[in-house]
C-alpha positions in Angstrom: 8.6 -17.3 9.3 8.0 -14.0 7.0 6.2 -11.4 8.4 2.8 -10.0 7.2 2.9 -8.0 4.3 0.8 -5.0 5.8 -1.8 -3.0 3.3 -3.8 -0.4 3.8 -6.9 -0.1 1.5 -9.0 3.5 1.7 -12.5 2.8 1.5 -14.1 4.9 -1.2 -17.6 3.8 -0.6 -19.7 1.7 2.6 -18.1 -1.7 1.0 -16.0 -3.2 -1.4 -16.9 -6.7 -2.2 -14.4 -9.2 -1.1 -13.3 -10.8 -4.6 -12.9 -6.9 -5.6 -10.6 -6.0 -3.0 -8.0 -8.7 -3.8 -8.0 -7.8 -7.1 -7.6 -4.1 -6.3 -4.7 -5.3 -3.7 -2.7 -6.7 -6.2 -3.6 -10.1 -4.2 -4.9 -12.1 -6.9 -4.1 -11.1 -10.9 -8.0 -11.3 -11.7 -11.6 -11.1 -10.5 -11.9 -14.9 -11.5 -8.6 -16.0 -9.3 -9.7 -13.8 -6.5 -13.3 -16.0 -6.7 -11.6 -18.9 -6.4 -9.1 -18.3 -3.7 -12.0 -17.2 -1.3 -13.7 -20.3 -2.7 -10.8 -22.1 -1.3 -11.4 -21.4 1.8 -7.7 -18.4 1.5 -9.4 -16.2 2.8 -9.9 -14.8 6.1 -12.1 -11.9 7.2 -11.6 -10.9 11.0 -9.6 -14.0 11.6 -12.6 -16.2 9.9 -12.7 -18.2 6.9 -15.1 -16.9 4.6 -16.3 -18.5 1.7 -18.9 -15.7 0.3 -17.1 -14.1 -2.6 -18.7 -11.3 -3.2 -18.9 -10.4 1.2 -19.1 -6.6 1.6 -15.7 -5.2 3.2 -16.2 -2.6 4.9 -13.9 0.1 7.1 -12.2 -1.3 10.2 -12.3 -5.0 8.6 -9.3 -7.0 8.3 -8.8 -9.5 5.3 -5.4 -11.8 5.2 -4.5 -14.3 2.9 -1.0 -15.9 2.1 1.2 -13.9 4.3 -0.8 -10.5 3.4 -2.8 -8.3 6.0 -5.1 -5.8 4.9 -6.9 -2.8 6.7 -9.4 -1.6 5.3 -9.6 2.4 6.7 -12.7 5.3 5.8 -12.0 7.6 3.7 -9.6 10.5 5.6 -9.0 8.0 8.4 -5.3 9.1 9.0 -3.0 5.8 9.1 -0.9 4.5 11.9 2.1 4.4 9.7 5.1 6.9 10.8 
């Protein structure tokens, strides 16, 4: 089994909507695609399925989806990455 392709999304805001972030990710190749993987139940917020594709993300979530992991950190947060 591969392992997690870790990301690590700053937050520039309170939220990013979900569909946003996958497109901002590089996770899905447009808004439309990103709709309808979360529509698909891909998705995972927090180790839940979720099915709203326009969910606010906001700092300290975690979203995965086909072998991808992402963190979503505040703004200046530093990483745990050495």
């Amino acid at each position: 089994m591969d392992p997690l392709q870790q990301i690590t999304f700053e937050l520039r805001g309170d939220f990013i909507p979900l569909d946003s972030l996958l497109k901002v990710c590089g996770l899905a190749d447009s808004g439309g695609r990103a709709k309808t993987m979360v529509a698909e139940g891909l998705v995972q917020v927090d180790g839940q399925d979720e099915l709203r594709k326009t969910c606010k993300i906001r700092a300290g979530q975690v979203v995965t989806l086909n072998g991808a992991s992402i963190r979503v950190e505040a703004p200046g947060v530093p990483s745990l990455k050495k």
